[in-house]
FIKOLZA-1660 file (N, C-alpha, C; in steps of 0.1 Angstrom, whole numbers, plus 5000, padded with zeros to 4 digits):
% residues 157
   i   px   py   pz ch aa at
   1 2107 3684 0322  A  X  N
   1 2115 3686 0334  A  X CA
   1 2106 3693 0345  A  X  C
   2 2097 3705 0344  A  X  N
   2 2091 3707 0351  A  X CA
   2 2079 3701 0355  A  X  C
   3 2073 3689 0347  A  X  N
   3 2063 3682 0355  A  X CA
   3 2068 3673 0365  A  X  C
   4 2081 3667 0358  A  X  N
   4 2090 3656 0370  A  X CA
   4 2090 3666 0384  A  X  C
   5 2094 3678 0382  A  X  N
   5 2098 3688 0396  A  X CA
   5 2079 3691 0403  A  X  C
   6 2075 3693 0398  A  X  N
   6 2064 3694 0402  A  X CA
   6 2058 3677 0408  A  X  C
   7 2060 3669 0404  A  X  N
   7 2057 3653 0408  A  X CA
   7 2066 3653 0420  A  X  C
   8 2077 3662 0422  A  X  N
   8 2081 3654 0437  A  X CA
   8 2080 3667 0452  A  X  C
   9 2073 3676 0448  A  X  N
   9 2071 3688 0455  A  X CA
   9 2057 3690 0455  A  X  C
  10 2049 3681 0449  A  X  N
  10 2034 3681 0455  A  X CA
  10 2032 3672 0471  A  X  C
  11 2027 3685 0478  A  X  N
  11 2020 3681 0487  A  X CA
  11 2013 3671 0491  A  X  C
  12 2015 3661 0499  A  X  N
  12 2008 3647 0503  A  X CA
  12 2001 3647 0517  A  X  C
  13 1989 3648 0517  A  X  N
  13 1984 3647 0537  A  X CA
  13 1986 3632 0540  A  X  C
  14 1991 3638 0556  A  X  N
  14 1993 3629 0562  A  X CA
  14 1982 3615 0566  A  X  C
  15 1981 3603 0567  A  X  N
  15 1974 3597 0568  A  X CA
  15 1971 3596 0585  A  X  C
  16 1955 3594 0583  A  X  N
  16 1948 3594 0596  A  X CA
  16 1946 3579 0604  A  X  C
  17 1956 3581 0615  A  X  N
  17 1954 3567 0622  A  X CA
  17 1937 3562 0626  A  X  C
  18 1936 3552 0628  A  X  N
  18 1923 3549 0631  A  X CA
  18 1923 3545 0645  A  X  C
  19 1918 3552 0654  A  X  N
  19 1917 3543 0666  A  X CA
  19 1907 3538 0673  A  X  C
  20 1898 3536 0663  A  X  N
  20 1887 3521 0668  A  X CA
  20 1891 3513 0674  A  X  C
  21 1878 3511 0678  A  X  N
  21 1880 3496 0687  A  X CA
  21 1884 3486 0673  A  X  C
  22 1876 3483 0664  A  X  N
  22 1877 3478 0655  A  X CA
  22 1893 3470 0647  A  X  C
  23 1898 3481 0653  A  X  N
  23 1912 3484 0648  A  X CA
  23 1922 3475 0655  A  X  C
  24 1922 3477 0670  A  X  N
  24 1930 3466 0674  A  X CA
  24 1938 3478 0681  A  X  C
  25 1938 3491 0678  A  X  N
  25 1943 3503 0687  A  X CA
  25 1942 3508 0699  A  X  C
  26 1945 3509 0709  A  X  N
  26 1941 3511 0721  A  X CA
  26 1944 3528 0728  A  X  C
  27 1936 3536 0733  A  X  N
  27 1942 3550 0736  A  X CA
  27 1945 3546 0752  A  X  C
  28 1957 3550 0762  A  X  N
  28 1961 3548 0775  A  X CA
  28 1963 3562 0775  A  X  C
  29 1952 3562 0783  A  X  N
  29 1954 3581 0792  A  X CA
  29 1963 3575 0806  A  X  C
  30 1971 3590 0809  A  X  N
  30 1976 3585 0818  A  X CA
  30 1974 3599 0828  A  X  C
  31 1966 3597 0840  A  X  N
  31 1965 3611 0848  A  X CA
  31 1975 3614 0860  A  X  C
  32 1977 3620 0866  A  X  N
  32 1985 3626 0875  A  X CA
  32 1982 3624 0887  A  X  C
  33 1990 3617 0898  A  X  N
  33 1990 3615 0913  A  X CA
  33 1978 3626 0918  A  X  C
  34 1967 3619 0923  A  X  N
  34 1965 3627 0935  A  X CA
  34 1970 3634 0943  A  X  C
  35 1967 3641 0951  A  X  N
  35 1973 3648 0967  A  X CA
  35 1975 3636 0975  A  X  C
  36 1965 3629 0978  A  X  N
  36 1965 3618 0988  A  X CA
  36 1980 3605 0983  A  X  C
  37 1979 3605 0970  A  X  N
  37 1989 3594 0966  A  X CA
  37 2001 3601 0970  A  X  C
  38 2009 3615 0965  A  X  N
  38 2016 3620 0966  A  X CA
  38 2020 3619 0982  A  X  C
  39 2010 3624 0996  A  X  N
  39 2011 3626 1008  A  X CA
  39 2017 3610 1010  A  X  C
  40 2010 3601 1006  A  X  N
  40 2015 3585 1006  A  X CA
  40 2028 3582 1008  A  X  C
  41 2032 3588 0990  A  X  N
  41 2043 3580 0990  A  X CA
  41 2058 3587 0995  A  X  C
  42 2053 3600 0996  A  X  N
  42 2064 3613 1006  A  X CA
  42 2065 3606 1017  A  X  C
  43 2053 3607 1027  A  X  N
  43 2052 3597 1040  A  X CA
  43 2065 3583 1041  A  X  C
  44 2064 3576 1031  A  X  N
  44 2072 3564 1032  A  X CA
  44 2084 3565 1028  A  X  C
  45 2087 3579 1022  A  X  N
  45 2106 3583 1023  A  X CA
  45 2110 3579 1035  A  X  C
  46 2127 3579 1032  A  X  N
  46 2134 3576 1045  A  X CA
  46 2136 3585 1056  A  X  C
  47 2135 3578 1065  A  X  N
  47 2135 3585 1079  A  X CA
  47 2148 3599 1085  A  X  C
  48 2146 3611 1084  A  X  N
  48 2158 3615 1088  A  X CA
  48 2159 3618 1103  A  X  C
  49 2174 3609 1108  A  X  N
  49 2177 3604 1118  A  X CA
  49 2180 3625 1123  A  X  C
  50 2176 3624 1139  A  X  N
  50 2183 3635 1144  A  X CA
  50 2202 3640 1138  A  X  C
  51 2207 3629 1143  A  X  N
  51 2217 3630 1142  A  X CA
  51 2225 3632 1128  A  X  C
  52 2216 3625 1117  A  X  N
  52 2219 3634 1099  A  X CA
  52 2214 3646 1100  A  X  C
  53 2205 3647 1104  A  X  N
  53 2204 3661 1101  A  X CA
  53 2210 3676 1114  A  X  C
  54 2214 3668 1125  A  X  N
  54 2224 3678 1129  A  X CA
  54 2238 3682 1118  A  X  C
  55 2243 3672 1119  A  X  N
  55 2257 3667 1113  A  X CA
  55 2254 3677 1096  A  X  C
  56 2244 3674 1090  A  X  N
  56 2238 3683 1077  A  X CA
  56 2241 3696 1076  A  X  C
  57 2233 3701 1090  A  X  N
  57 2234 3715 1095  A  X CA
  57 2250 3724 1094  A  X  C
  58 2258 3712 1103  A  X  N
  58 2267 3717 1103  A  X CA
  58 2278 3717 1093  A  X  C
  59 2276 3707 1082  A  X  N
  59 2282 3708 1074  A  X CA
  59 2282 3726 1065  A  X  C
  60 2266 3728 1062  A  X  N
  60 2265 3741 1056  A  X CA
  60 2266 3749 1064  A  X  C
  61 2268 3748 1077  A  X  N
  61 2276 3763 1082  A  X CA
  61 2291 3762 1079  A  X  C
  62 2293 3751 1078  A  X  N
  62 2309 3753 1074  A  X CA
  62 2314 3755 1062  A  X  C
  63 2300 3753 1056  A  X  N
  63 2303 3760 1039  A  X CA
  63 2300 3771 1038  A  X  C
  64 2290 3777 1043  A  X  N
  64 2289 3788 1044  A  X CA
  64 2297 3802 1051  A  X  C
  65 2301 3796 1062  A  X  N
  65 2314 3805 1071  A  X CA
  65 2328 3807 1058  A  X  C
  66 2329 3792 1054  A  X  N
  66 2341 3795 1043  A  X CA
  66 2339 3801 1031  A  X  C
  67 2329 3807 1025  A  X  N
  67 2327 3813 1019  A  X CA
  67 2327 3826 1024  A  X  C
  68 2319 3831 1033  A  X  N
  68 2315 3847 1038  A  X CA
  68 2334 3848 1044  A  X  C
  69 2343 3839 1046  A  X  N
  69 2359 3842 1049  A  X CA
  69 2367 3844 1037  A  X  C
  70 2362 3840 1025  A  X  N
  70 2365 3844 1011  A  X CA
  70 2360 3857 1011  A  X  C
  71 2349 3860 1012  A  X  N
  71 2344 3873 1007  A  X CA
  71 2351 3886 1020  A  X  C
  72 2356 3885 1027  A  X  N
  72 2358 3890 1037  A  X CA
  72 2372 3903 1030  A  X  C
  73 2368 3911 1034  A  X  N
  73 2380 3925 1028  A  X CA
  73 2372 3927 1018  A  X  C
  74 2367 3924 1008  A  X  N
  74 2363 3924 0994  A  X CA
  74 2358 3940 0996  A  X  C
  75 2357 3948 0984  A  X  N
  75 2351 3962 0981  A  X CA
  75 2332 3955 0983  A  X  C
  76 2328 3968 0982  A  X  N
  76 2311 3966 0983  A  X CA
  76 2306 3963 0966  A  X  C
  77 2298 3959 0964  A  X  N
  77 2289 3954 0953  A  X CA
  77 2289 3964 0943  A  X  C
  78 2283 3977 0950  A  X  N
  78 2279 3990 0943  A  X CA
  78 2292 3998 0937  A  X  C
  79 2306 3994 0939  A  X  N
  79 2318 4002 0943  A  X CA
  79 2322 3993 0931  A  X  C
  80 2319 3983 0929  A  X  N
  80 2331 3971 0921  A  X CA
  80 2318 3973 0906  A  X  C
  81 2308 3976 0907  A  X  N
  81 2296 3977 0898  A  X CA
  81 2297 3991 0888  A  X  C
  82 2302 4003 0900  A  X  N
  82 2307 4016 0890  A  X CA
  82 2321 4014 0884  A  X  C
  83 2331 4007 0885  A  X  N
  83 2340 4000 0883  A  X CA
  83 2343 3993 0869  A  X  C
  84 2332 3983 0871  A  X  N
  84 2327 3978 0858  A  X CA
  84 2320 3988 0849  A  X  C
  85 2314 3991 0849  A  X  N
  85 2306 4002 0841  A  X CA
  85 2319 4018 0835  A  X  C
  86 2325 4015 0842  A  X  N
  86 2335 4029 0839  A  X CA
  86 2347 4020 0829  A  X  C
  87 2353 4009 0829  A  X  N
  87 2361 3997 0825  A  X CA
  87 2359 3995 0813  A  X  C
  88 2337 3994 0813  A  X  N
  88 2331 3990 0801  A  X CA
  88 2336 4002 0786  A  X  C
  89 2332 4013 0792  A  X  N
  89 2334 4027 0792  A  X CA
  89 2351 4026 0782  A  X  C
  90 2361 4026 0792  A  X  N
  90 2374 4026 0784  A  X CA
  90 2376 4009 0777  A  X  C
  91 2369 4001 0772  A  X  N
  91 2370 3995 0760  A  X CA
  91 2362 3999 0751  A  X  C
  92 2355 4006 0750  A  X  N
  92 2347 4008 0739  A  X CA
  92 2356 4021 0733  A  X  C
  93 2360 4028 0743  A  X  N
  93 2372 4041 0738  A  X CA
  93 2382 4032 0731  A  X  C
  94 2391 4021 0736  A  X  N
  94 2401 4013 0733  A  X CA
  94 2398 4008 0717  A  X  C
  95 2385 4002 0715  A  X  N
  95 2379 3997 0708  A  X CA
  95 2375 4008 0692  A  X  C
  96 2375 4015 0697  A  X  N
  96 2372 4028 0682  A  X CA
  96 2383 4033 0677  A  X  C
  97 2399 4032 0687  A  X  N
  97 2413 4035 0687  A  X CA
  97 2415 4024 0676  A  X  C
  98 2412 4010 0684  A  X  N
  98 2420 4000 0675  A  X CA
  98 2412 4000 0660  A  X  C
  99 2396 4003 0658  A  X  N
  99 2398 4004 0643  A  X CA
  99 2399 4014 0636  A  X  C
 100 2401 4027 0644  A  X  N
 100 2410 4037 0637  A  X CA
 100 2420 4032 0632  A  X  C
 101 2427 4026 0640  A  X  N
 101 2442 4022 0643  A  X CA
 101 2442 4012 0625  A  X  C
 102 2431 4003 0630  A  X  N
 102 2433 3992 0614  A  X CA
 102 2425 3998 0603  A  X  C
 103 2418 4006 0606  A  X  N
 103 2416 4013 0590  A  X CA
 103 2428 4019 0584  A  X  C
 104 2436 4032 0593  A  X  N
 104 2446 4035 0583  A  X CA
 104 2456 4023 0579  A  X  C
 105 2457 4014 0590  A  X  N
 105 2468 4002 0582  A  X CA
 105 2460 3997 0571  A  X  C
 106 2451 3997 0569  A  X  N
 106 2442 3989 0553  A  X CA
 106 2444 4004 0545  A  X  C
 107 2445 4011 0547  A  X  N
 107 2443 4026 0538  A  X CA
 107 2461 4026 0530  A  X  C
 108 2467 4022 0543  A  X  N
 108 2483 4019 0540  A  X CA
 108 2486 4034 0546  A  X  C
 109 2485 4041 0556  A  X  N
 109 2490 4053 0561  A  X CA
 109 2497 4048 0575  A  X  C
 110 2497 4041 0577  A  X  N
 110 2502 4034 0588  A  X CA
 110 2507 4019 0589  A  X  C
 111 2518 4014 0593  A  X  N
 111 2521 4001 0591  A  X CA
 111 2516 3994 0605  A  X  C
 112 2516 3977 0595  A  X  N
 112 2507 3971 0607  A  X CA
 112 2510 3966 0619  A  X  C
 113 2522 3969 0622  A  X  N
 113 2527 3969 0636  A  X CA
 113 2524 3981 0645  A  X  C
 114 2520 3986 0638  A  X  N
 114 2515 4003 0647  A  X CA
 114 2499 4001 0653  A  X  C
 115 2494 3989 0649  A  X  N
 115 2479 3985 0658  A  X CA
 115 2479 3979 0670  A  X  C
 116 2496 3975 0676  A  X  N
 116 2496 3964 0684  A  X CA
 116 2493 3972 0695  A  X  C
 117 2498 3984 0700  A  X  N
 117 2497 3992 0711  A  X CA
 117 2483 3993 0717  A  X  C
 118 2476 3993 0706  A  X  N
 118 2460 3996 0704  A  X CA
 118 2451 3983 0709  A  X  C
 119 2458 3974 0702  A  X  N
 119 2452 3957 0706  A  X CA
 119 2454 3956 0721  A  X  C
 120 2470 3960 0725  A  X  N
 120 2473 3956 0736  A  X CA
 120 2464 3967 0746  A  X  C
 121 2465 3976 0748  A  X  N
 121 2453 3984 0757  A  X CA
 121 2441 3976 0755  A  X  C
 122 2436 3979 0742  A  X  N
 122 2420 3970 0746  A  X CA
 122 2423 3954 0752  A  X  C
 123 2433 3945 0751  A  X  N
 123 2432 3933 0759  A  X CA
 123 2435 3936 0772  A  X  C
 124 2441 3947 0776  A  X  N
 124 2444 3946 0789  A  X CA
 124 2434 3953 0800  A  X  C
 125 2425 3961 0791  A  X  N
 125 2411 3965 0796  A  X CA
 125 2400 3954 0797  A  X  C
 126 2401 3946 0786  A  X  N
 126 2391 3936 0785  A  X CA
 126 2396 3924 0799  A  X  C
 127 2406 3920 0800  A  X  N
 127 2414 3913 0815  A  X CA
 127 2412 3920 0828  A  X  C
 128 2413 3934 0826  A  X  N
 128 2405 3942 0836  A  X CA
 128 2390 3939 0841  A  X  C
 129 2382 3940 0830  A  X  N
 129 2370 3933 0831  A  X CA
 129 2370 3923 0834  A  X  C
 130 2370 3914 0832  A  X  N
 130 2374 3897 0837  A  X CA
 130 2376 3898 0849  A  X  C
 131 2386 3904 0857  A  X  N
 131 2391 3904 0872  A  X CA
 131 2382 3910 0878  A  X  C
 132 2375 3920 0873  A  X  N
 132 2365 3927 0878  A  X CA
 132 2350 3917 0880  A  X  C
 133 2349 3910 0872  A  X  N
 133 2334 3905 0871  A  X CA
 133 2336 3889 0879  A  X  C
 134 2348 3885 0881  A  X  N
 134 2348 3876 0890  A  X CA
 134 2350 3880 0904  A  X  C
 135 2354 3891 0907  A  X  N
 135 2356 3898 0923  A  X CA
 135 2341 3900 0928  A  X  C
 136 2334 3901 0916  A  X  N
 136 2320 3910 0920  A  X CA
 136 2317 3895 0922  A  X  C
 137 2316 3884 0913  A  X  N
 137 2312 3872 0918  A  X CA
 137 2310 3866 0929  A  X  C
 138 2325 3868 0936  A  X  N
 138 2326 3861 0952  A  X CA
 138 2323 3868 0957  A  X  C
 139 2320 3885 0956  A  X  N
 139 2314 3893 0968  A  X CA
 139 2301 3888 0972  A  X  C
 140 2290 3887 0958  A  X  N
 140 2280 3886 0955  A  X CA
 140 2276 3873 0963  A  X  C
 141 2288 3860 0957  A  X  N
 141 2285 3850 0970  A  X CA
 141 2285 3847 0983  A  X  C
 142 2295 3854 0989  A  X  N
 142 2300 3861 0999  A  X CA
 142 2285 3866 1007  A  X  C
 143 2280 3876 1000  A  X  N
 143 2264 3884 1005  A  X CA
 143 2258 3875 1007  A  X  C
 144 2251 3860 0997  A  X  N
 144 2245 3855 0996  A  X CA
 144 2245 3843 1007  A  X  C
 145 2258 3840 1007  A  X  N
 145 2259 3835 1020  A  X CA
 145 2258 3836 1031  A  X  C
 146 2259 3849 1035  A  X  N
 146 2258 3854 1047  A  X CA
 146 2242 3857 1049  A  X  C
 147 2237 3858 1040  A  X  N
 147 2220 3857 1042  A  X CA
 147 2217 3844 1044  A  X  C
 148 2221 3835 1037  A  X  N
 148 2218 3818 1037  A  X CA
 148 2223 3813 1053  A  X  C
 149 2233 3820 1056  A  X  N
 149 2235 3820 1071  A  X CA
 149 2227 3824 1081  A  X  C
 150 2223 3834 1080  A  X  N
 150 2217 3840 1087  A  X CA
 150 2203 3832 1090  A  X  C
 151 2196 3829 1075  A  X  N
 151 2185 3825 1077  A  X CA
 151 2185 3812 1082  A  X  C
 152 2199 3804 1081  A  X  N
 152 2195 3790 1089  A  X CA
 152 2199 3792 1102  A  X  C
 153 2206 3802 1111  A  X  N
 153 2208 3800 1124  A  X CA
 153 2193 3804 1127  A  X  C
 154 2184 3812 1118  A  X  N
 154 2172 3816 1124  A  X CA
 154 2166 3800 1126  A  X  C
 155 2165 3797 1115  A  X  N
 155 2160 3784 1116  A  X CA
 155 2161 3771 1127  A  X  C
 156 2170 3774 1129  A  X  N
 156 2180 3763 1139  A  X CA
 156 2175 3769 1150  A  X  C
 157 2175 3782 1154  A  X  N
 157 2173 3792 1168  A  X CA
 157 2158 3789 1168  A  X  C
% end
């Protein structure tokens, strides 16, 4: 039994292709565009008309305006950031409650309806979080925008 097991778990090297001429094998290198070919064939992209690229322009200011009007009221970055971090803070409290909470129900000193209070605070902290980390979201876009703005009216100016 063990020579059969050993006959199918010996090691076999892989066989070496030959690529002679002889062979009938061919190696195709293939190298990478020039600069000059590259300048080429960029050159013969399509033409952008004044008028697409006004019309361009103004499309992303109007995405951009509608965004930074989303972000607009929002708290500051740094304010919604201690927020989270303090949030984080009371689930991890919530979180050592609830397996207090389910240890004694496994010990049997507590019945298992007496963990729901405990569940329900840590989910409503963790939903806290959530509302939190997508407010920070749109602020964050909101900023980003208004820089992306900025830097195309420079552009445009």
């Amino acid at each position: 039994m063990l020579n059969k097991l050993s006959k199918l778990f010996t090691p076999v090297a892989p066989k070496q292709a030959d690529f002679s001429p002889a062979s009938g094998h061919r190696m195709h290198f293939t190298f990478p565009m020039t600069e000059q070919q590259l300048i080429k064939e960029n050159a013969q992209g399509p033409a952008v008309t004044l008028v697409a690229a006004v019309s361009r322009i103004q499309e992303e200011l109007q995405q951009l305006r509608a965004v930074i009007e989303c972000g607009q009221g929002r708290r500051a970055v740094g304010v919604i950031m201690e927020e989270i971090s303090r949030t984080k803070d009371l689930i991890d409290i919530h979180r050592v409650a609830r397996e207090q909470a389910q240890a004694k129900a496994r010990a049997g000193l507590i019945v298992e309806k007496d963990i729901l209070p405990a569940l329900r605070k840590e989910e409503q902290t963790r939903d806290t979080l959530g509302m939190l980390n997508r407010e920070l979201l749109s602020t964050m876009q909101a900023n980003e925008a208004a820089v992306s703005l900025a830097a195309l009216l420079a552009q445009v100016q």
